[in-house]
DRENDO-1510 file (C-alpha; in Angstrom, 1 decimal, always signed):
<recs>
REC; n; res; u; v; w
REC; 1; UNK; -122.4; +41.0; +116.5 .
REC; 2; UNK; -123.5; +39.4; +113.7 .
REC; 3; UNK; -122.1; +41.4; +110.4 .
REC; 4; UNK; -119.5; +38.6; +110.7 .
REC; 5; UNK; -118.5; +35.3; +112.1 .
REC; 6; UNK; -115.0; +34.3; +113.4 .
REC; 7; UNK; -114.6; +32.0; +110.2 .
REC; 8; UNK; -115.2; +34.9; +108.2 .
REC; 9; UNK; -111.8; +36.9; +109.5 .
REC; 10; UNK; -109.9; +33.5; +109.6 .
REC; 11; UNK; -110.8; +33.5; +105.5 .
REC; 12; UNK; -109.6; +36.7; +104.8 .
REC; 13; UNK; -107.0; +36.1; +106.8 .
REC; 14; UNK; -105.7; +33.2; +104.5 .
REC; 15; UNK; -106.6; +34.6; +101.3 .
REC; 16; UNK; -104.1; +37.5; +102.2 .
REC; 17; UNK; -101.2; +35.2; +103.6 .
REC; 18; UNK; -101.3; +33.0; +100.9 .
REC; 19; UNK; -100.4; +35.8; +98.3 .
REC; 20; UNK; -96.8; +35.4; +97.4 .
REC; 21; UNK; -95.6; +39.0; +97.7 .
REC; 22; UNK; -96.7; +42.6; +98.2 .
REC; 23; UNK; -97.4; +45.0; +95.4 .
REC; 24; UNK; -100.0; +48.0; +93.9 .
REC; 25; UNK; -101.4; +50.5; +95.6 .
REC; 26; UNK; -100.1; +54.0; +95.8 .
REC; 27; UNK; -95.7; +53.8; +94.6 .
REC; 28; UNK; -93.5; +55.9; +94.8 .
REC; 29; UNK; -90.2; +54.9; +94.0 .
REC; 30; UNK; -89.6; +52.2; +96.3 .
REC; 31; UNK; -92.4; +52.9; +98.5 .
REC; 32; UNK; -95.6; +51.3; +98.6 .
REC; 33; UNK; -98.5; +53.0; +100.7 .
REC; 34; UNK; -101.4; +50.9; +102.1 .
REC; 35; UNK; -104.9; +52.2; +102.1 .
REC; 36; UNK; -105.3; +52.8; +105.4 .
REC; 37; UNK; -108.6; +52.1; +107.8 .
REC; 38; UNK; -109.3; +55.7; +108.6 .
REC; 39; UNK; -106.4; +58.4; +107.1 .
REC; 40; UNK; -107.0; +58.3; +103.5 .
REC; 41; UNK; -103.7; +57.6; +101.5 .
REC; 42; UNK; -102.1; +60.0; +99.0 .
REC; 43; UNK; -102.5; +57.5; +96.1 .
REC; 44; UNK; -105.0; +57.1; +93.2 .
REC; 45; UNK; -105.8; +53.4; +91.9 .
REC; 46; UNK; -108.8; +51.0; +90.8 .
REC; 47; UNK; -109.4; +49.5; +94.3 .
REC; 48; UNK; -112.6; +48.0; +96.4 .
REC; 49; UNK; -112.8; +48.0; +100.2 .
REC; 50; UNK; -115.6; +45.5; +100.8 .
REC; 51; UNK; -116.2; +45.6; +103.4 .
REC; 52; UNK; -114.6; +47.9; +106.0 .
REC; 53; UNK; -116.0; +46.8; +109.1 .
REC; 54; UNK; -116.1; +48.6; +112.6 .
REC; 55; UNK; -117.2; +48.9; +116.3 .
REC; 56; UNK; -117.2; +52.2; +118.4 .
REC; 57; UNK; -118.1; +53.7; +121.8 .
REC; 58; UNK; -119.5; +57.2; +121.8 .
REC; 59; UNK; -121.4; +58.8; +124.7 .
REC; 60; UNK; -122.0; +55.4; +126.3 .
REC; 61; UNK; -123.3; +54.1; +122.8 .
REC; 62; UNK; -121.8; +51.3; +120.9 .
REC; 63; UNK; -122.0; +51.8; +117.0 .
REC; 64; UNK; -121.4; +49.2; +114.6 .
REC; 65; UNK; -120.5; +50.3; +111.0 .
REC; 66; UNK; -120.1; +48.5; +107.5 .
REC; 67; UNK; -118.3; +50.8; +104.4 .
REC; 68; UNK; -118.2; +49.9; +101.5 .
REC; 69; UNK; -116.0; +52.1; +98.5 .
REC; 70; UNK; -114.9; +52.0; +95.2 .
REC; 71; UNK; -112.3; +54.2; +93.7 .
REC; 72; UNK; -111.6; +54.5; +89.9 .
REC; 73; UNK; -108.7; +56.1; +87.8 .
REC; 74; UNK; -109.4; +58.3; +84.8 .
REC; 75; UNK; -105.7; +59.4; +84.0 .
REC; 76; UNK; -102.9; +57.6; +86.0 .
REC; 77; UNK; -102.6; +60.5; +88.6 .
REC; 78; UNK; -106.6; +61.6; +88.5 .
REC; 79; UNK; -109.1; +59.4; +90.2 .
REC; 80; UNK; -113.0; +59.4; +91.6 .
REC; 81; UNK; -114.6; +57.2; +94.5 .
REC; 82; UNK; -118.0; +56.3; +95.6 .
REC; 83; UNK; -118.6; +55.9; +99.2 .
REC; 84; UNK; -121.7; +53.7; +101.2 .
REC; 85; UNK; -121.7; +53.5; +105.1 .
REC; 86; UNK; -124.5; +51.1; +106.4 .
REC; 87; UNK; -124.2; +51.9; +110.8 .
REC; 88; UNK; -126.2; +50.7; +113.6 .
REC; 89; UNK; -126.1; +52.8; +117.0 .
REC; 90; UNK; -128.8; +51.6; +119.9 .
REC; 91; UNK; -131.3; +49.5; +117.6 .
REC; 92; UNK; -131.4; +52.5; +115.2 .
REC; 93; UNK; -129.9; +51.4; +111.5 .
REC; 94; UNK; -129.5; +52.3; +108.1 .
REC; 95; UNK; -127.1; +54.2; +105.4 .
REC; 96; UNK; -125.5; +57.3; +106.4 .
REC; 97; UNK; -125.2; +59.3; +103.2 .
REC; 98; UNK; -123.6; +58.6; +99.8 .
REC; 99; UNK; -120.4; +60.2; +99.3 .
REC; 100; UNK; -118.9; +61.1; +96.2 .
REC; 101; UNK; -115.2; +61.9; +95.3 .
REC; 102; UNK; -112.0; +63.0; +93.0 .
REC; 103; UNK; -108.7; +63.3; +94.3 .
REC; 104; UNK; -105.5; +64.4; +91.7 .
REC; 105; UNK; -101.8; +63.8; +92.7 .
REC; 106; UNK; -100.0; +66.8; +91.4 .
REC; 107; UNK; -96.7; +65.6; +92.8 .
REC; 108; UNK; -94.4; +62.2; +92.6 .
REC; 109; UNK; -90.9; +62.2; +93.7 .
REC; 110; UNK; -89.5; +58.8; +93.4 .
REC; 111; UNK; -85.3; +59.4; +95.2 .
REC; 112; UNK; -87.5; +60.8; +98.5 .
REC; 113; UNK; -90.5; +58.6; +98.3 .
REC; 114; UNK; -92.8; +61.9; +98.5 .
REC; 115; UNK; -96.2; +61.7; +97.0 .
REC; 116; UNK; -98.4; +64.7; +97.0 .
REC; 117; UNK; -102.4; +65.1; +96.3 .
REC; 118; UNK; -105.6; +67.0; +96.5 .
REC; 119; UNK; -108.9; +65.6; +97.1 .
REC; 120; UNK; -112.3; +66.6; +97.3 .
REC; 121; UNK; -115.0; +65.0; +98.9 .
REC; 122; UNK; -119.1; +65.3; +98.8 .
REC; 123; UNK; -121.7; +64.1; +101.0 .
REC; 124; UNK; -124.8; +64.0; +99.4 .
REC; 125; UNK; -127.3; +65.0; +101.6 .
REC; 126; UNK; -130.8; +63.5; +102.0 .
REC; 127; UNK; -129.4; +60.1; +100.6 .
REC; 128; UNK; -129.3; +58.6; +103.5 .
REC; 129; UNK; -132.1; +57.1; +106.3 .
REC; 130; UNK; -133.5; +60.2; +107.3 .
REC; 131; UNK; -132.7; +58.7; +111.2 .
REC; 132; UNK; -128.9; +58.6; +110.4 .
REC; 133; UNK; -128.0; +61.0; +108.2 .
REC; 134; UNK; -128.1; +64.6; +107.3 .
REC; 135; UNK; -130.2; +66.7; +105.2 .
REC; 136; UNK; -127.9; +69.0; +103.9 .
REC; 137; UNK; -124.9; +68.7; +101.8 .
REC; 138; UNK; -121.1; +68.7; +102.4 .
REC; 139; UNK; -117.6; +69.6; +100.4 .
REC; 140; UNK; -114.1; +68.3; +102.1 .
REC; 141; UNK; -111.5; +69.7; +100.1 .
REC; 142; UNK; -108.1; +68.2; +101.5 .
REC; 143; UNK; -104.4; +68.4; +101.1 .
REC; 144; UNK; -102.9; +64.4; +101.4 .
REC; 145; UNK; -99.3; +63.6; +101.4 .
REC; 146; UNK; -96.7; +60.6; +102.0 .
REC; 147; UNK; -93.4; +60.2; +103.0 .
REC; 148; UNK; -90.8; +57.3; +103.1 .
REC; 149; UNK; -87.9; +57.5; +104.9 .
REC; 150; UNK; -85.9; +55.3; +102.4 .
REC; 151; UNK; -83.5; +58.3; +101.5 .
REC; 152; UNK; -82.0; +58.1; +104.5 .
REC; 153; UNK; -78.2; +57.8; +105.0 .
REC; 154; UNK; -76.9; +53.8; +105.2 .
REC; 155; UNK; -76.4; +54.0; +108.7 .
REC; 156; UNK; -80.0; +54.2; +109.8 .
REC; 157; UNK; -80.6; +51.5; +106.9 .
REC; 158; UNK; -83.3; +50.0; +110.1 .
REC; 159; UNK; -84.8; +53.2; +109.7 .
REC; 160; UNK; -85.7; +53.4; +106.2 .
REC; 161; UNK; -88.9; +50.9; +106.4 .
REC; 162; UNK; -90.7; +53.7; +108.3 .
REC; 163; UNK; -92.8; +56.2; +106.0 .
REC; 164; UNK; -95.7; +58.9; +107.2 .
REC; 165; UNK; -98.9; +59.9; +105.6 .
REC; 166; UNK; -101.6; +62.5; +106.6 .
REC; 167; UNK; -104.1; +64.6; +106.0 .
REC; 168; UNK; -105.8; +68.2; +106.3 .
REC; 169; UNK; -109.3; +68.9; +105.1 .
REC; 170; UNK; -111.9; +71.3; +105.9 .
REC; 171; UNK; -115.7; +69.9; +106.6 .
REC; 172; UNK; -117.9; +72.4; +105.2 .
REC; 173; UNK; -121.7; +71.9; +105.5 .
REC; 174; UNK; -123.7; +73.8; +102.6 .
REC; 175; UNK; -126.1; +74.9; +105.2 .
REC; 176; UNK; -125.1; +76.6; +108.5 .
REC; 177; UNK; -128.5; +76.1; +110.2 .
REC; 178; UNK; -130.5; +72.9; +109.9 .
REC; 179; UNK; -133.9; +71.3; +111.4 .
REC; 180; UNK; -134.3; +67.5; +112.8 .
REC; 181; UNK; -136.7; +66.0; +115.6 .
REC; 182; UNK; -134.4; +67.6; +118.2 .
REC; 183; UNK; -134.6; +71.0; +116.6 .
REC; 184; UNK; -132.7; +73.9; +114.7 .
REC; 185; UNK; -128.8; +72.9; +114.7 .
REC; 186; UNK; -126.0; +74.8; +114.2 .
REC; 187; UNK; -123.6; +72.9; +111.6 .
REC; 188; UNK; -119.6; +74.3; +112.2 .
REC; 189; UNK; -116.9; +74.1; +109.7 .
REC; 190; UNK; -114.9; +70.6; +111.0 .
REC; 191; UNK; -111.3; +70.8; +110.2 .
REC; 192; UNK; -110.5; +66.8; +109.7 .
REC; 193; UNK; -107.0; +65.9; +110.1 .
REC; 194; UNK; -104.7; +63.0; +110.6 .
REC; 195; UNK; -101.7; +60.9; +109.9 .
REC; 196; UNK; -100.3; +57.6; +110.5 .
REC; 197; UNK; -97.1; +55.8; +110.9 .
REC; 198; UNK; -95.6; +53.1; +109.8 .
REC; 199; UNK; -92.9; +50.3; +109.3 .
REC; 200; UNK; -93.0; +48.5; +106.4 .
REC; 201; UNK; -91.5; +44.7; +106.9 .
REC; 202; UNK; -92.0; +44.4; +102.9 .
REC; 203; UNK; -89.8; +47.0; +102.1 .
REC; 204; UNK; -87.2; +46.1; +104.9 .
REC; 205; UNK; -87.1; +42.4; +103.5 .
REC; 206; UNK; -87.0; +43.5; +99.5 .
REC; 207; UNK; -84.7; +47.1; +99.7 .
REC; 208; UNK; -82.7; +46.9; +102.8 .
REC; 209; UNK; -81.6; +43.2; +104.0 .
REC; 210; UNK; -83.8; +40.2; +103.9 .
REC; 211; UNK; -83.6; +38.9; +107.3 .
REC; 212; UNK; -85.7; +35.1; +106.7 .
REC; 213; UNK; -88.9; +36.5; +107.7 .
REC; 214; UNK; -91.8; +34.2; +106.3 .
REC; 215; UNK; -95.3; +34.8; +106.0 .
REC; 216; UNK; -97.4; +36.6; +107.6 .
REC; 217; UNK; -94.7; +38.6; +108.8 .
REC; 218; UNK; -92.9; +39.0; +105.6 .
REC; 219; UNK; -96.5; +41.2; +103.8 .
REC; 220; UNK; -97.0; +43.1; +107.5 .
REC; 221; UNK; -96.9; +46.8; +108.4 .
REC; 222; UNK; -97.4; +47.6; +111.8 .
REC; 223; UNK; -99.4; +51.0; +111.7 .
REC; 224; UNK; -100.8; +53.5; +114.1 .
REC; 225; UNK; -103.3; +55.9; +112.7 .
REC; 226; UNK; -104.5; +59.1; +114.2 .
REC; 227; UNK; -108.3; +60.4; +113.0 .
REC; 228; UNK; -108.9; +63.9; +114.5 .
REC; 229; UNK; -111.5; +66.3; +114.1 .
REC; 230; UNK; -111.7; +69.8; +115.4 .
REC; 231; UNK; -114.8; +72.0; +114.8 .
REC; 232; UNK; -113.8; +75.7; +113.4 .
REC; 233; UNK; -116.8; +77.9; +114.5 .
REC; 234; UNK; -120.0; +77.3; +116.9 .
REC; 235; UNK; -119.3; +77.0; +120.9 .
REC; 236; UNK; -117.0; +74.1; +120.9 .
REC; 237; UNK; -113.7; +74.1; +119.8 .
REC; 238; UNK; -112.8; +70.7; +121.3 .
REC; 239; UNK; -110.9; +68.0; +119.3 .
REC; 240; UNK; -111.8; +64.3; +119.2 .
REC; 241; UNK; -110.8; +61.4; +117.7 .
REC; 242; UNK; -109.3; +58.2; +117.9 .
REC; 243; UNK; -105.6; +56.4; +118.1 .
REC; 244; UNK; -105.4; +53.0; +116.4 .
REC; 245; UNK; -103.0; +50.7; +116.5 .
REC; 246; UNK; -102.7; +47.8; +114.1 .
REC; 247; UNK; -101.2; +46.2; +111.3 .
REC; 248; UNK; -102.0; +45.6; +107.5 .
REC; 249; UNK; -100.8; +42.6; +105.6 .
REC; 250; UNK; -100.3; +43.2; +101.8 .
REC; 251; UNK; -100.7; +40.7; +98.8 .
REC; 252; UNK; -100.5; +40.6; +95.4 .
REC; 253; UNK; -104.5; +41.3; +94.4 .
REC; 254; UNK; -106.4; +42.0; +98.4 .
REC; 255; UNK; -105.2; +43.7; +101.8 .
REC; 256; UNK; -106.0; +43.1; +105.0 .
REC; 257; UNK; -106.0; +45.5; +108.1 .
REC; 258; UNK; -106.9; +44.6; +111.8 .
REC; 259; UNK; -106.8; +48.3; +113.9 .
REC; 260; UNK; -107.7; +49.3; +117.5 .
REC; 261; UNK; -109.9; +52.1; +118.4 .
REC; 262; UNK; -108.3; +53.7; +121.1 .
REC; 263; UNK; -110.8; +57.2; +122.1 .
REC; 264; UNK; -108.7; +60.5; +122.3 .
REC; 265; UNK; -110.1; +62.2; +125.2 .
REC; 266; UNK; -113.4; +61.8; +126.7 .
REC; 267; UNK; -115.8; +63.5; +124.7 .
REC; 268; UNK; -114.2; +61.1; +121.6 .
REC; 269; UNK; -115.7; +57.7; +123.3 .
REC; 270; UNK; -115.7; +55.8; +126.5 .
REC; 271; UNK; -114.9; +51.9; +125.2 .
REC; 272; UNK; -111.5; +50.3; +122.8 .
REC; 273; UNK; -113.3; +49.6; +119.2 .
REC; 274; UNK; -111.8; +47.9; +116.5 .
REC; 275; UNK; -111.6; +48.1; +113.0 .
REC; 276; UNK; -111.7; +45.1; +110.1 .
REC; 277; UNK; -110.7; +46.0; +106.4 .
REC; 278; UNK; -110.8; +43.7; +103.7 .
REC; 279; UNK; -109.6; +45.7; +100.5 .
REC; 280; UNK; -109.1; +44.5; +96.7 .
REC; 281; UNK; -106.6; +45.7; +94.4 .
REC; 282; UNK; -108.4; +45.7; +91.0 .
REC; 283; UNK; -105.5; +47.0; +88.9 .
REC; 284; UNK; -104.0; +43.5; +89.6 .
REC; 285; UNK; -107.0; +41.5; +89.6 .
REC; 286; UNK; -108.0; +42.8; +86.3 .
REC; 287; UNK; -105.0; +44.6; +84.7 .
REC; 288; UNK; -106.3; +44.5; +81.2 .
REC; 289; UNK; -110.2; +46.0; +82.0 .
REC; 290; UNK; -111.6; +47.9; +84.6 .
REC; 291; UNK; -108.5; +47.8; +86.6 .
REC; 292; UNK; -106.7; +50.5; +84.4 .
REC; 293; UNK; -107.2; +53.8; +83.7 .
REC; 294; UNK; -110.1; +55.1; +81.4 .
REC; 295; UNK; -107.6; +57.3; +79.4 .
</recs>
Protein backbone atom coordinates (compact mmCIF):
# COMPACT_ATOMS: atom_id res chain seq x y z
CA UNK A 1 0.00 0.00 0.00
CA UNK A 2 1.31 3.05 -0.76
CA UNK A 3 -1.01 6.03 0.91
CA UNK A 4 1.69 5.69 3.58
CA UNK A 5 5.10 4.55 4.59
CA UNK A 6 6.08 2.97 7.98
CA UNK A 7 8.11 6.34 8.74
CA UNK A 8 5.01 8.08 8.28
CA UNK A 9 3.06 6.24 11.39
CA UNK A 10 6.36 6.26 13.43
CA UNK A 11 6.03 10.41 12.98
CA UNK A 12 2.68 10.76 14.07
CA UNK A 13 3.38 8.48 16.52
CA UNK A 14 6.02 10.95 18.15
CA UNK A 15 4.35 14.07 17.48
CA UNK A 16 1.54 12.67 19.81
CA UNK A 17 3.87 11.24 22.57
CA UNK A 18 5.75 14.12 22.83
CA UNK A 19 2.72 16.31 23.88
CA UNK A 20 2.92 16.87 27.53
CA UNK A 21 -0.67 16.12 28.60
CA UNK A 22 -4.21 15.43 27.30
CA UNK A 23 -6.87 18.03 26.77
CA UNK A 24 -9.89 19.48 24.27
CA UNK A 25 -12.18 17.63 22.64
CA UNK A 26 -15.68 17.06 23.73
CA UNK A 27 -15.68 17.77 28.23
CA UNK A 28 -17.83 17.16 30.32
CA UNK A 29 -17.06 17.75 33.71
CA UNK A 30 -14.10 15.67 34.17
CA UNK A 31 -14.54 13.65 31.14
CA UNK A 32 -12.85 14.02 28.03
CA UNK A 33 -14.25 12.14 24.87
CA UNK A 34 -11.88 11.19 21.98
CA UNK A 35 -13.13 11.41 18.44
CA UNK A 36 -13.36 8.11 17.65
CA UNK A 37 -12.39 6.15 14.18
CA UNK A 38 -15.87 5.13 13.27
CA UNK A 39 -18.77 6.07 16.18
CA UNK A 40 -18.94 9.66 15.95
CA UNK A 41 -18.60 11.40 19.49
CA UNK A 42 -21.29 13.50 21.17
CA UNK A 43 -19.05 16.67 21.23
CA UNK A 44 -18.83 19.83 19.04
CA UNK A 45 -15.30 21.49 18.50
CA UNK A 46 -12.92 23.15 15.68
CA UNK A 47 -11.06 19.87 14.80
CA UNK A 48 -9.28 18.25 11.43
CA UNK A 49 -8.85 14.48 10.86
CA UNK A 50 -6.31 14.46 8.18
CA UNK A 51 -6.11 11.96 7.28
CA UNK A 52 -8.15 8.94 8.57
CA UNK A 53 -6.68 6.13 6.95
CA UNK A 54 -8.22 2.50 6.36
CA UNK A 55 -8.04 -1.08 4.92
CA UNK A 56 -11.12 -3.47 4.59
CA UNK A 57 -12.31 -6.87 3.36
CA UNK A 58 -15.76 -7.04 1.79
CA UNK A 59 -17.02 -9.89 -0.43
CA UNK A 60 -13.45 -11.17 -1.04
CA UNK A 61 -12.44 -7.35 -2.00
CA UNK A 62 -9.88 -5.41 -0.14
CA UNK A 63 -10.71 -1.57 0.01
CA UNK A 64 -8.44 1.02 0.90
CA UNK A 65 -9.87 4.33 2.14
CA UNK A 66 -8.45 7.99 2.97
CA UNK A 67 -11.12 10.60 4.94
CA UNK A 68 -10.55 13.62 5.36
CA UNK A 69 -13.03 16.12 7.78
CA UNK A 70 -13.27 19.26 9.10
CA UNK A 71 -15.74 20.34 11.78
CA UNK A 72 -16.41 24.02 12.84
CA UNK A 73 -18.30 25.65 15.86
CA UNK A 74 -20.80 28.47 15.43
CA UNK A 75 -22.06 28.79 19.11
CA UNK A 76 -20.13 26.70 21.73
CA UNK A 77 -22.79 23.81 21.71
CA UNK A 78 -23.74 24.22 17.72
CA UNK A 79 -21.30 22.96 15.13
CA UNK A 80 -21.03 21.95 11.10
CA UNK A 81 -18.58 19.45 9.34
CA UNK A 82 -17.41 18.81 5.84
CA UNK A 83 -16.72 15.32 4.98
CA UNK A 84 -14.24 13.84 1.72
CA UNK A 85 -13.58 10.03 1.39
CA UNK A 86 -10.99 9.27 -1.41
CA UNK A 87 -11.38 4.76 -1.63
CA UNK A 88 -9.88 2.33 -3.81
CA UNK A 89 -11.58 -1.26 -4.16
CA UNK A 90 -10.10 -3.79 -7.01
CA UNK A 91 -8.10 -1.02 -9.20
CA UNK A 92 -11.37 1.10 -9.26
CA UNK A 93 -10.62 4.68 -7.38
CA UNK A 94 -11.93 7.93 -6.63
CA UNK A 95 -14.13 10.23 -4.03
CA UNK A 96 -17.17 8.74 -2.70
CA UNK A 97 -19.50 11.74 -2.16
CA UNK A 98 -19.15 14.99 -0.24
CA UNK A 99 -20.92 15.01 2.98
CA UNK A 100 -22.15 17.84 4.70
CA UNK A 101 -23.15 18.26 8.51
CA UNK A 102 -24.59 20.07 11.84
CA UNK A 103 -24.80 18.49 14.93
CA UNK A 104 -26.25 20.66 18.40
CA UNK A 105 -25.62 19.30 21.99
CA UNK A 106 -28.84 20.19 23.73
CA UNK A 107 -27.61 18.54 27.00
CA UNK A 108 -24.30 18.86 29.40
CA UNK A 109 -24.29 17.36 32.79
CA UNK A 110 -20.95 17.83 34.37
CA UNK A 111 -21.55 15.57 38.32
CA UNK A 112 -22.56 12.39 35.73
CA UNK A 113 -20.30 13.14 32.84
CA UNK A 114 -23.50 12.80 30.45
CA UNK A 115 -23.35 14.72 27.23
CA UNK A 116 -26.26 14.64 24.90
CA UNK A 117 -26.62 15.74 20.98
CA UNK A 118 -28.37 15.66 17.70
CA UNK A 119 -26.80 15.48 14.46
CA UNK A 120 -27.74 15.58 11.00
CA UNK A 121 -25.88 14.35 8.21
CA UNK A 122 -26.04 14.87 4.07
CA UNK A 123 -24.57 13.10 1.32
CA UNK A 124 -24.60 15.00 -1.59
CA UNK A 125 -25.29 12.94 -4.29
CA UNK A 126 -23.59 13.10 -7.79
CA UNK A 127 -20.43 14.63 -6.12
CA UNK A 128 -18.60 11.94 -6.19
CA UNK A 129 -16.76 9.58 -9.26
CA UNK A 130 -19.68 8.36 -10.84
CA UNK A 131 -17.84 4.62 -10.38
CA UNK A 132 -17.94 5.02 -6.53
CA UNK A 133 -20.59 6.86 -5.46
CA UNK A 134 -24.22 7.43 -5.66
CA UNK A 135 -26.51 9.52 -7.62
CA UNK A 136 -29.01 10.34 -5.28
CA UNK A 137 -29.01 12.21 -2.11
CA UNK A 138 -28.98 11.17 1.62
CA UNK A 139 -30.23 12.69 5.32
CA UNK A 140 -28.84 10.82 8.62
CA UNK A 141 -30.51 12.36 11.34
CA UNK A 142 -29.01 10.86 14.68
CA UNK A 143 -29.31 10.86 18.40
CA UNK A 144 -25.39 10.80 19.98
CA UNK A 145 -24.73 10.48 23.61
CA UNK A 146 -21.75 9.86 26.23
CA UNK A 147 -21.33 8.62 29.43
CA UNK A 148 -18.54 8.53 32.14
CA UNK A 149 -18.64 6.44 34.88
CA UNK A 150 -16.73 8.92 37.21
CA UNK A 151 -19.90 9.31 39.57
CA UNK A 152 -19.41 6.19 40.76
CA UNK A 153 -19.17 5.31 44.43
CA UNK A 154 -15.17 5.44 45.86
CA UNK A 155 -15.05 1.89 46.06
CA UNK A 156 -15.10 1.10 42.37
CA UNK A 157 -12.61 4.30 42.20
CA UNK A 158 -10.71 1.57 39.19
CA UNK A 159 -13.93 1.79 37.63
CA UNK A 160 -14.42 5.34 37.04
CA UNK A 161 -11.84 5.67 33.95
CA UNK A 162 -14.37 3.76 31.86
CA UNK A 163 -17.10 5.94 29.87
CA UNK A 164 -19.53 4.87 26.86
CA UNK A 165 -20.55 6.59 23.78
CA UNK A 166 -23.04 5.65 20.85
CA UNK A 167 -25.07 6.34 18.37
CA UNK A 168 -28.61 5.85 16.53
CA UNK A 169 -29.25 7.28 13.14
CA UNK A 170 -31.51 6.52 10.38
CA UNK A 171 -29.93 6.38 6.57
CA UNK A 172 -32.50 7.69 4.44
CA UNK A 173 -31.85 7.89 0.60
CA UNK A 174 -33.96 10.74 -1.17
CA UNK A 175 -34.80 8.32 -3.81
CA UNK A 176 -36.18 4.79 -3.26
CA UNK A 177 -35.36 3.49 -6.79
CA UNK A 178 -32.20 4.34 -8.57
CA UNK A 179 -30.35 3.35 -12.07
CA UNK A 180 -26.44 2.34 -12.44
CA UNK A 181 -24.59 -0.08 -15.02
CA UNK A 182 -26.00 -2.99 -13.12
CA UNK A 183 -29.51 -1.72 -13.29
CA UNK A 184 -32.60 -0.36 -11.32
CA UNK A 185 -31.72 -0.64 -7.34
CA UNK A 186 -33.81 -0.57 -4.60
CA UNK A 187 -32.18 1.92 -1.90
CA UNK A 188 -33.72 0.78 2.01
CA UNK A 189 -33.76 3.05 4.91
CA UNK A 190 -30.24 1.85 6.92
CA UNK A 191 -30.60 2.23 10.56
CA UNK A 192 -26.73 3.11 11.59
CA UNK A 193 -25.90 2.43 15.02
CA UNK A 194 -23.04 1.95 17.38
CA UNK A 195 -21.10 2.51 20.54
CA UNK A 196 -17.77 2.17 21.99
CA UNK A 197 -16.08 1.61 25.20
CA UNK A 198 -13.50 2.83 26.91
CA UNK A 199 -10.82 3.27 29.77
CA UNK A 200 -9.33 6.39 29.95
CA UNK A 201 -5.57 6.02 31.59
CA UNK A 202 -5.67 10.05 31.46
CA UNK A 203 -8.37 10.45 33.68
CA UNK A 204 -7.31 7.42 35.93
CA UNK A 205 -3.72 9.22 36.33
CA UNK A 206 -5.19 13.09 36.77
CA UNK A 207 -8.87 12.26 38.98
CA UNK A 208 -8.46 9.02 40.64
CA UNK A 209 -4.68 8.07 41.75
CA UNK A 210 -1.64 8.66 39.69
CA UNK A 211 0.01 5.43 39.59
CA UNK A 212 3.79 6.55 37.72
CA UNK A 213 2.60 5.81 34.36
CA UNK A 214 4.82 7.65 31.68
CA UNK A 215 4.34 8.25 28.24
CA UNK A 216 2.76 6.76 25.98
CA UNK A 217 0.74 5.05 28.43
CA UNK A 218 0.00 8.01 30.57
CA UNK A 219 -2.22 9.96 27.01
CA UNK A 220 -3.79 6.13 26.13
CA UNK A 221 -7.33 4.92 25.97
CA UNK A 222 -7.80 1.50 25.09
CA UNK A 223 -11.16 1.51 23.01
CA UNK A 224 -13.37 -0.95 21.26
CA UNK A 225 -15.80 0.38 18.79
CA UNK A 226 -18.76 -1.28 17.35
CA UNK A 227 -20.11 0.16 13.65
CA UNK A 228 -23.45 -1.58 12.75
CA UNK A 229 -25.80 -1.12 10.14
CA UNK A 230 -29.09 -2.73 9.68
CA UNK A 231 -31.22 -2.05 6.54
CA UNK A 232 -35.16 -1.10 7.58
CA UNK A 233 -37.10 -2.10 4.40
CA UNK A 234 -36.16 -4.13 0.98
CA UNK A 235 -35.51 -8.11 1.28
CA UNK A 236 -32.69 -8.08 3.72
CA UNK A 237 -32.85 -7.27 7.12
CA UNK A 238 -29.37 -8.55 7.95
CA UNK A 239 -27.00 -6.47 10.18
CA UNK A 240 -23.22 -5.94 9.39
CA UNK A 241 -20.58 -4.27 10.70
CA UNK A 242 -17.35 -4.37 12.27
CA UNK A 243 -15.67 -4.70 16.06
CA UNK A 244 -12.52 -2.73 16.47
CA UNK A 245 -10.22 -2.86 19.01
CA UNK A 246 -7.64 -0.25 19.57
CA UNK A 247 -6.32 2.55 21.46
CA UNK A 248 -6.07 6.45 21.02
CA UNK A 249 -3.38 8.45 22.50
CA UNK A 250 -4.37 12.16 23.41
CA UNK A 251 -2.15 15.39 23.34
CA UNK A 252 -2.35 18.70 23.91
CA UNK A 253 -3.05 20.05 19.98
CA UNK A 254 -3.31 16.19 17.69
CA UNK A 255 -4.71 12.56 18.45
CA UNK A 256 -3.73 9.53 17.35
CA UNK A 257 -5.82 6.23 17.00
CA UNK A 258 -4.53 2.78 15.74
CA UNK A 259 -8.00 0.33 15.51
CA UNK A 260 -8.57 -3.28 14.25
CA UNK A 261 -11.31 -4.16 11.87
CA UNK A 262 -12.65 -7.19 13.17
CA UNK A 263 -15.96 -8.26 10.41
CA UNK A 264 -19.28 -9.02 12.34
CA UNK A 265 -20.60 -11.91 10.67
CA UNK A 266 -19.98 -13.03 7.21
CA UNK A 267 -21.81 -10.91 4.98
CA UNK A 268 -19.81 -7.80 6.96
CA UNK A 269 -16.14 -8.98 5.45
CA UNK A 270 -13.93 -11.95 5.20
CA UNK A 271 -10.26 -10.44 6.27
CA UNK A 272 -9.00 -8.18 9.90
CA UNK A 273 -8.63 -4.45 8.50
CA UNK A 274 -7.16 -1.76 10.36
CA UNK A 275 -7.71 1.72 10.85
CA UNK A 276 -5.09 4.84 11.20
CA UNK A 277 -6.30 8.31 12.47
CA UNK A 278 -4.31 11.30 12.72
CA UNK A 279 -6.66 14.13 14.16
CA UNK A 280 -5.89 17.94 15.06
CA UNK A 281 -7.35 19.83 17.72
CA UNK A 282 -7.69 23.37 16.26
CA UNK A 283 -9.21 25.06 19.34
CA UNK A 284 -5.76 24.55 20.85
CA UNK A 285 -3.65 25.08 17.96
CA UNK A 286 -5.24 28.25 17.22
CA UNK A 287 -7.29 29.43 20.26
CA UNK A 288 -7.48 33.01 19.31
CA UNK A 289 -8.83 32.47 15.38
CA UNK A 290 -10.35 29.89 13.66
CA UNK A 291 -10.21 27.54 16.50
CA UNK A 292 -13.15 29.26 18.44
CA UNK A 293 -16.42 29.72 17.87
CA UNK A 294 -17.94 32.17 15.12
CA UNK A 295 -20.35 33.69 17.74
Amino acid sequence: MRLFKLHHIFFCVAIVLAAPSAFAHAIVGDRIFPATLTIDDPGVNDELNLPQVGRSNNAGTWTTTATSEFDKTLTEDWGISANANWQDSSGSSGFDNYDLGTKYVFLKNPEHELMLSSELIWEIGNTGAKRIANNFNTLTPSLLFGKGMGDLSDSMDYFKPFAITGTLGLNVPTERFSTDDSGTNFNPNVLQWGFTLQYSLPYLQQHVKDIGLGAPFSTAIPIVEFSMQTPTGGDSHQTTGTVNPGVIFMGQEEQLGLEAQIPLNHDSGNGIGYLLQVHFYLDNIFPTTIGRPLW
